[in-house]
C-alpha positions as CSV (number, residue, x, y, z in Angstrom):
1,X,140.8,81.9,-187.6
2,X,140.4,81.0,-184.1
3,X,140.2,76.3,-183.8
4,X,139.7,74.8,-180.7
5,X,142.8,73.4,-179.0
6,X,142.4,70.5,-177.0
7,X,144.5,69.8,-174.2
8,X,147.8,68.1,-174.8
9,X,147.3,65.0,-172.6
10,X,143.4,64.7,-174.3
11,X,145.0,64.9,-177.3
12,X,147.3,61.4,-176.8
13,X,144.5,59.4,-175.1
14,X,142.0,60.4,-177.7
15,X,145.3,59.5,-180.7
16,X,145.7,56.3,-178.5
17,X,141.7,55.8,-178.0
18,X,141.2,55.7,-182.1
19,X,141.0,52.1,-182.8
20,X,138.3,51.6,-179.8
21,X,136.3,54.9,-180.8
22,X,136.3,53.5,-184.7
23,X,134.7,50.0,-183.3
24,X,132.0,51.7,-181.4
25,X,131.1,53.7,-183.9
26,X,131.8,52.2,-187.2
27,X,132.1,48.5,-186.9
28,X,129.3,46.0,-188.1
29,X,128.6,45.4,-184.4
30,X,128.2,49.2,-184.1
31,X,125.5,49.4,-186.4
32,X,123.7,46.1,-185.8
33,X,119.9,45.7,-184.7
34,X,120.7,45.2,-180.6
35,X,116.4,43.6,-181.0
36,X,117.2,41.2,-183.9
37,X,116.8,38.3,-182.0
38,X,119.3,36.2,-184.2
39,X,122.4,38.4,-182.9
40,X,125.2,36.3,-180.8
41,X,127.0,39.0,-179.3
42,X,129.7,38.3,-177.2
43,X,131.7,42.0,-177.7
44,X,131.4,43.0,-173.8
45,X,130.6,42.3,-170.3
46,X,126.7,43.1,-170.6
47,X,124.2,40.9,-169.5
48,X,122.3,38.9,-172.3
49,X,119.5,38.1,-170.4
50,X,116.8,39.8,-167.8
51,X,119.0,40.8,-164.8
52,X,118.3,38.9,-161.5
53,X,114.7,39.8,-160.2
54,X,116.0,40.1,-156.6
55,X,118.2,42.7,-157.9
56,X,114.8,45.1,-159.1
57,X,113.4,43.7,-155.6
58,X,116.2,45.7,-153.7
59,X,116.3,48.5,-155.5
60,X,112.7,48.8,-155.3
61,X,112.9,48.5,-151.6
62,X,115.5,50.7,-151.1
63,X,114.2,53.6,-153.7
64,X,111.4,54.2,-151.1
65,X,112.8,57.2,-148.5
66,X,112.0,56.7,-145.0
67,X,113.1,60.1,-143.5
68,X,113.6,63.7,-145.4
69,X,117.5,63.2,-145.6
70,X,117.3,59.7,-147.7
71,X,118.0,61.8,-150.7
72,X,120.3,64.0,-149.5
73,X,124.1,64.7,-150.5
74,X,125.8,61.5,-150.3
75,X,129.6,60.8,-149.4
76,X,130.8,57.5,-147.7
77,X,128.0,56.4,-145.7
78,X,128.6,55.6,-142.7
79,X,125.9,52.2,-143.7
80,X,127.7,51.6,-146.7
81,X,131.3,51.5,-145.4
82,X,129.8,48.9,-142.6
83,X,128.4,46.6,-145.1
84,X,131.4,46.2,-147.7
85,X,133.9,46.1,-145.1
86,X,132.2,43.3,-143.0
87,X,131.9,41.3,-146.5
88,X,135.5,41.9,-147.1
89,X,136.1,40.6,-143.6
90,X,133.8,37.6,-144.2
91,X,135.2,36.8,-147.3
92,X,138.7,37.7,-146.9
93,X,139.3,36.8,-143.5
94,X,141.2,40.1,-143.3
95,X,140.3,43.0,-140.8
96,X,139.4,45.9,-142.6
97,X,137.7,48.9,-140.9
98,X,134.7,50.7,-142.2
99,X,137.2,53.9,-142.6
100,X,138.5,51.9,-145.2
101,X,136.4,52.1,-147.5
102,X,135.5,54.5,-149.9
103,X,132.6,54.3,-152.2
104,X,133.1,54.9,-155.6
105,X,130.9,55.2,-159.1
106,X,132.3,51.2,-159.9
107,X,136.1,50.6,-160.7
108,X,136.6,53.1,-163.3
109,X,136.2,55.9,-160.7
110,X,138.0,53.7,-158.3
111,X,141.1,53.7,-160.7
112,X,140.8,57.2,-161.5
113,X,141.2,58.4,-158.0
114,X,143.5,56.4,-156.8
115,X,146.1,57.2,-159.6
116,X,145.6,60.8,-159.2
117,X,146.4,60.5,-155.2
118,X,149.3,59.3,-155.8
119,X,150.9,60.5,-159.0
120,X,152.5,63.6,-160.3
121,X,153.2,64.8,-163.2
122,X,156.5,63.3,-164.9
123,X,155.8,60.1,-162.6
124,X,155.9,56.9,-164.1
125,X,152.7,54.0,-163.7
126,X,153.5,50.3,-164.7
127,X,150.7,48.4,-165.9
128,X,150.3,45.0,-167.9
129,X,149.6,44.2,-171.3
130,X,147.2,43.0,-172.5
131,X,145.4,45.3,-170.4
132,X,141.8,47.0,-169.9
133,X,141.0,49.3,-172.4
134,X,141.5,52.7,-170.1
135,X,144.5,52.2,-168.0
136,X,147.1,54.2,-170.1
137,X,144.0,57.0,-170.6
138,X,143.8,57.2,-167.2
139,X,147.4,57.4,-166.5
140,X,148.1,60.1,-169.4
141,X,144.8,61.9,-167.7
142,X,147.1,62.7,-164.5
143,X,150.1,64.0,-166.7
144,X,152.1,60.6,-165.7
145,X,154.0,58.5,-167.9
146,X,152.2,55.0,-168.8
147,X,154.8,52.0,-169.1
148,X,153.6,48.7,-170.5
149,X,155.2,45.3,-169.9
150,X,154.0,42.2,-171.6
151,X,152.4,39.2,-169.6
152,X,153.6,35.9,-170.7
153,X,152.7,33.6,-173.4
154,X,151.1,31.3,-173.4
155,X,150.7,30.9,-169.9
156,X,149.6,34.9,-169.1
157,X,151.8,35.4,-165.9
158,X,153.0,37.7,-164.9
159,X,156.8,38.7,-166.2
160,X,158.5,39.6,-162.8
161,X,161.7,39.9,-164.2
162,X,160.7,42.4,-166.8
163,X,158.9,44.7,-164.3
164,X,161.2,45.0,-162.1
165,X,163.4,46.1,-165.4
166,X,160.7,49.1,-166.2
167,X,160.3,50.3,-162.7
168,X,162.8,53.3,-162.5
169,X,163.3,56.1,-160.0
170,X,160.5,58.1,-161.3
171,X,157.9,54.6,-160.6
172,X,155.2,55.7,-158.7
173,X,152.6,52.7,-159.1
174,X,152.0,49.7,-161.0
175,X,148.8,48.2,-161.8
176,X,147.8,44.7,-161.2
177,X,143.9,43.0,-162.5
178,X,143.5,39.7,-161.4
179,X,141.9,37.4,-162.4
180,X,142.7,39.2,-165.7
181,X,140.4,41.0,-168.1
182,X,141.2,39.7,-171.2
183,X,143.3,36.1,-170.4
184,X,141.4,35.7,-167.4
185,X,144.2,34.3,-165.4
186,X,144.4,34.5,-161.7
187,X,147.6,35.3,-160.1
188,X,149.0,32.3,-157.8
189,X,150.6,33.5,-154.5
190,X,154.2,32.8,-155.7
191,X,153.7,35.4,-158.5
192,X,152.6,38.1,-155.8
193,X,155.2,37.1,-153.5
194,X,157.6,37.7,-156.0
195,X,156.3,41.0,-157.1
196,X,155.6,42.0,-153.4
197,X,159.4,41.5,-153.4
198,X,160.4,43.4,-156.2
199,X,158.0,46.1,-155.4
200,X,160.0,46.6,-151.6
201,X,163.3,46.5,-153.1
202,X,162.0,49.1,-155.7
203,X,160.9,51.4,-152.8
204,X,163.6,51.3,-150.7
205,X,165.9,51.8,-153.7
206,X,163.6,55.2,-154.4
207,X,163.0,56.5,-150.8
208,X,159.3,56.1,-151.7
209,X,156.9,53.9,-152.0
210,X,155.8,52.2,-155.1
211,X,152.0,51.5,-154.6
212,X,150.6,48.5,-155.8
213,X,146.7,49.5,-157.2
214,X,144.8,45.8,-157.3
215,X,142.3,46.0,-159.9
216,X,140.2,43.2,-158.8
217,X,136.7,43.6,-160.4
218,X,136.2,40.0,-161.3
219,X,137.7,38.9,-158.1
220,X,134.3,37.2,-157.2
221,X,133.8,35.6,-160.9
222,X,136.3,32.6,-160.3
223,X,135.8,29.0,-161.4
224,X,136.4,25.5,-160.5
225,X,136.1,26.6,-157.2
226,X,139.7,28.2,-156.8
227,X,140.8,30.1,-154.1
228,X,141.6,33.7,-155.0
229,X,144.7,35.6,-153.3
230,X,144.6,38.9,-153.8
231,X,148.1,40.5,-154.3
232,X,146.8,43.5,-151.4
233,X,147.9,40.2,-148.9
234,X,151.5,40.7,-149.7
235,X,152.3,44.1,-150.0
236,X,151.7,46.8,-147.7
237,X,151.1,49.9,-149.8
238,X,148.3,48.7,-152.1
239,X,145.1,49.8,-152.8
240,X,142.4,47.7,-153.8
241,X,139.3,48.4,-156.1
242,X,136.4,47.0,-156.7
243,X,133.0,47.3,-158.7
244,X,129.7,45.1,-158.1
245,X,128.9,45.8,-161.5
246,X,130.8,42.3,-162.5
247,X,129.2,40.4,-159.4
248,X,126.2,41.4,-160.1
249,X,126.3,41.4,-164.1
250,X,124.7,45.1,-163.8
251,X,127.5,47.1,-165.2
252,X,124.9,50.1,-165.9
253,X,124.9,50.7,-162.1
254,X,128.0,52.3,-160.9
255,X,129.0,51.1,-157.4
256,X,132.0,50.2,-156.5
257,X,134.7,51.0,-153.6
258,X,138.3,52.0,-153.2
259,X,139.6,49.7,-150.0
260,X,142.8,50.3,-147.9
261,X,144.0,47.1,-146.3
262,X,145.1,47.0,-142.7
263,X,149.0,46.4,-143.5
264,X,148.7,50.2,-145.3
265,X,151.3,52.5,-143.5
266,X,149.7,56.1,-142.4
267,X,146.6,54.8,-142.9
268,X,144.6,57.8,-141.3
269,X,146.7,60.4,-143.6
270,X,145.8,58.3,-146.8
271,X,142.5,58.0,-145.7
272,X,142.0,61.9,-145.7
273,X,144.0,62.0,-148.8
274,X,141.3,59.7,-150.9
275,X,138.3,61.6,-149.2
276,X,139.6,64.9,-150.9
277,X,140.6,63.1,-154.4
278,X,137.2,61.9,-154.2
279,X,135.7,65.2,-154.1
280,X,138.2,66.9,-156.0
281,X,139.8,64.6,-158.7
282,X,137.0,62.3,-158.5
283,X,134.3,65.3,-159.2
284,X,132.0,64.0,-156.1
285,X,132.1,60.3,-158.1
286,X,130.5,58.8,-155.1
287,X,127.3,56.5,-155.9
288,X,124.2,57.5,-155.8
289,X,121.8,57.4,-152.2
290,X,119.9,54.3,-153.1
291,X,122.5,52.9,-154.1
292,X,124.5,53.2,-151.2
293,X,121.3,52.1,-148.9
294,X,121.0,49.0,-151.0
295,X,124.7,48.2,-151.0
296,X,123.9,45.8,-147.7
297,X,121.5,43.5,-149.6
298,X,123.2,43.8,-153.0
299,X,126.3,42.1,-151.2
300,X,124.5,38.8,-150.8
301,X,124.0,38.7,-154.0
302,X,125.7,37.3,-157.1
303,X,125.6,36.7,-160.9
304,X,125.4,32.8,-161.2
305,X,129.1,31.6,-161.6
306,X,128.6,28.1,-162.4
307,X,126.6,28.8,-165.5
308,X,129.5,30.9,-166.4
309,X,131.5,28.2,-166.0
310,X,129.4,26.1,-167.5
311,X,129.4,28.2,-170.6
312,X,133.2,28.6,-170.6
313,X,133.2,24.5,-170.4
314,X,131.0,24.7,-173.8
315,X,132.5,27.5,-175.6
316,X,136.2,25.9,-174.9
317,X,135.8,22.5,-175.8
318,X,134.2,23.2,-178.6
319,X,136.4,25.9,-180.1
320,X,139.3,23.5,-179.3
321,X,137.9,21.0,-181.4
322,X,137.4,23.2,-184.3
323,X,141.2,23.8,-184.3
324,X,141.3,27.8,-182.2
325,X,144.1,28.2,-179.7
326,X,142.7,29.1,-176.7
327,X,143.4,28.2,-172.5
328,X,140.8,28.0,-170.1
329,X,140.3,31.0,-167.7
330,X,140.5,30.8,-164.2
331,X,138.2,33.7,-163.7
332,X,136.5,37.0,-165.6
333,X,133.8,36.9,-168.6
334,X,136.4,36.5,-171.3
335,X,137.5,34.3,-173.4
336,X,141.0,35.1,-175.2
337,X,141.2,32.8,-178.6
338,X,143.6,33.1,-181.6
339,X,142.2,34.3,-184.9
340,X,142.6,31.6,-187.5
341,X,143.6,34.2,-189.9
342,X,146.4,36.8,-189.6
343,X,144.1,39.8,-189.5
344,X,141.6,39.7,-186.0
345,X,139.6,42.8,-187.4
346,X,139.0,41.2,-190.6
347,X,138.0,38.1,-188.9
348,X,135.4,39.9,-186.3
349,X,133.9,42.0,-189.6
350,X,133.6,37.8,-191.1
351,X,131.7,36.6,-188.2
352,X,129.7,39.8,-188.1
353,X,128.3,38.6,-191.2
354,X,126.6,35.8,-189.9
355,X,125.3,38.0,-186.9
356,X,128.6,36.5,-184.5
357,X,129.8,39.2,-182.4
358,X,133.2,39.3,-181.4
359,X,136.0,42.1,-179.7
360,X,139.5,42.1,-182.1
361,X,142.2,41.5,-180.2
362,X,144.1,44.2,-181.3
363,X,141.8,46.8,-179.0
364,X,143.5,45.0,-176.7
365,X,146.9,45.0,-177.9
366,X,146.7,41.1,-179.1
367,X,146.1,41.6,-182.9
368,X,145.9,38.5,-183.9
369,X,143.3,37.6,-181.3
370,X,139.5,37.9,-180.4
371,X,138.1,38.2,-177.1
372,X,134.4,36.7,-176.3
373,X,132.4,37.5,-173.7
374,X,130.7,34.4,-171.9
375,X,128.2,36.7,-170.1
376,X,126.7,35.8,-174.2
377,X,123.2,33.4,-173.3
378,X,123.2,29.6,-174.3
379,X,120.8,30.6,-176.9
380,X,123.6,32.5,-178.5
381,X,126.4,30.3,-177.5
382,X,124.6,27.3,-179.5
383,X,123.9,29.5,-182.5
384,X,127.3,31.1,-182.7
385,X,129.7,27.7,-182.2
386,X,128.4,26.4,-185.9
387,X,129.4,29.6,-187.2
388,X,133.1,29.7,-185.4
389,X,133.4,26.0,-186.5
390,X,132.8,26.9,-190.5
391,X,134.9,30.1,-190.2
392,X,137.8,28.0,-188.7
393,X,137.5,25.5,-191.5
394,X,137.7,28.4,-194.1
395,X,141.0,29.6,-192.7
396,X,142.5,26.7,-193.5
């Protein structure tokens, strides 16, 4: 009898993918009524409201062709590269050049092409735990070897001694997201420093570079008006990636870039290297015409950050006084508290009980923990705290 037989390297993510594919599919969340209006769910980064008006406005503008080649094959527009560059100029104060920039359907694609340009197979990738659900798929996708090192508790920063002891001579890249999906910590510049330094010694030691691939999706979702440093400003071979689908609280519309900073050495031959992953490895995962067209206008625009802080204020103190362990994030959507019992599933299937939505930890690699989303409305927030407050009191 003739079976199917699946590709090694789909065969470990999908092993290592279980636990998130069971949740999706099998969890009270997974089966809930998304209309009942009495949910509170905080599981992901989705918007809980009507998405900005001025949003529809721009993609309605920009859905209407003006010539016969507005819906034509799209790559990097020339329009496109212009408009995120000059923002990342503006914002950044840092000179990058529209050839820099290469569009991308949000992060995800970002990450996936960027990993494959510069890994083979047997080549090791770094990245931190807790992480973002996909980083060791996406590693194992390109036949590299995924190597986790823990952040540290309770602070969440980064472990510099400890990744400098996993990067060997077979370390190609290491992953850095800040501020960080879940613990939503921000790096300060004497972290980066400090990993900038390791990450030189580490290539020089090889005879290659180790690049450094900033995942900084929520780098424009940062409270109490701190300053953000990305860690592309002290290390030369980095790539950054970005997705407006956080900015913009529109995750169901896949824009997003891949960014080579000016301190990048042979910047023209990795720029012709990422224009061929793109087509090749990336499978044409470039965004889609109107997007690109709109990507001007949809810069100026932003989900409204001091109602999420707002809501992290409210959430916080108030979990804090019913008696969870949680910090304050400097940036993201998440929250990141400790489950008053032992077993974070069990305690997300409790709460789902009263129609309180929350992600376990351990999809994370925190069992023990639950991650909430604040992109959850104040509606929900004011419902749900009650609840939280009764099921800490329960534990105890």
């Amino acid at each position: 009898m003739v079976e199917h037989r699946l590709a090694t390297k789909l065969d470990r993510i999908l092993q290592g993918q279980v636990p998130l594919l069971r949740f999706f599919s099998e969890s009270p969340w997974s089966t809930r009524d998304p209309a009942d209006p009495d949910n509170a769910d905080f599981v992901a980064g989705n918007p809980q409201e009507m998405v900005m008006p001025e949003f529809v406005e721009i993609l309605q503008k920009w859905a209407v062709p003006k010539d016969k080649d507005w819906y034509a094959y799209k790559f990097n527009e020339p329009y496109a590269q212009a408009a995120a560059a000059a923002a990342l100029r503006d914002r950044r104060g840092v000179p990058f050049e529209d050839d820099d920039i290469f569009l991308t359907d949000g992060a995800f694609a970002g990450l996936n092409i960027t990993i494959g340009t510069v890994t083979d197979p047997g080549d090791e990738v770094v990245f931190t735990s807790p992480p973002w659900f996909f980083y060791e798929a996406l590693i194992i996708g390109h036949g590299a070897t995924p190597v986790r090192v823990k952040l540290k508790q309770p602070s969440w920063d980064l472990d510099i001694d400890a990744i400098a002891g996993a990067i060997t001579e077979r370390t190609r890249a290491i992953i850095i997201n800040s501020p960080n999906n879940p613990t939503g910590r921000i790096y300060p510049a004497e972290q980066l420093e400090e990993l900038a330094r390791v990450l030189t010694e580490a290539s020089d030691r090889n005879g290659r570079p180790v690049y450094l691939v900033s995942d900084e999706a929520y780098w424009r979702i940062v409270f109490d008006d701190r300053e953000y440093v990305s860690p592309t400003d002290f290390y030369p071979w980095s790539f950054l990636i970005y997705t407006y689908g956080k900015t913009l609280l529109t995750p169901g519309q896949r824009l997003g870039y891949i960014a080579l900073p000016p301190t990048m050495p042979d910047r023209e031959g990795m720029r012709q290297a990422l224009m061929i992953a793109q087509l090749t490895i990336g499978g044409h995962g470039v965004p889609n015409a109107a997007l690109q067209r709109a990507l001007g206008d949809l810069e100026k625009l932003s989900v409204d950050v001091k109602a999420l802080q707002r809501r992290r204020d409210r959430m916080v103190e108030s979990l804090r006084a019913s008696g969870y362990d949680l910090h304050s994030p400097e940036g993201t959507f998440y929250l990141l508290p400790r489950s008053p019992i032992e077993d974070d599933v069990a305690f997300t299937e409790q709460l789902a009980r009263d129609k309180v939505f929350i992600l376990p930890g351990a999809l994370v690699e925190m069992p023990g923990w639950f991650r909430i989303s604040i992109t959850g409305n104040d509606d929900m927030v004011e419902r749900a705290l009650p609840i939280f407050e009764r099921a800490a009191k329960a534990a105890r």
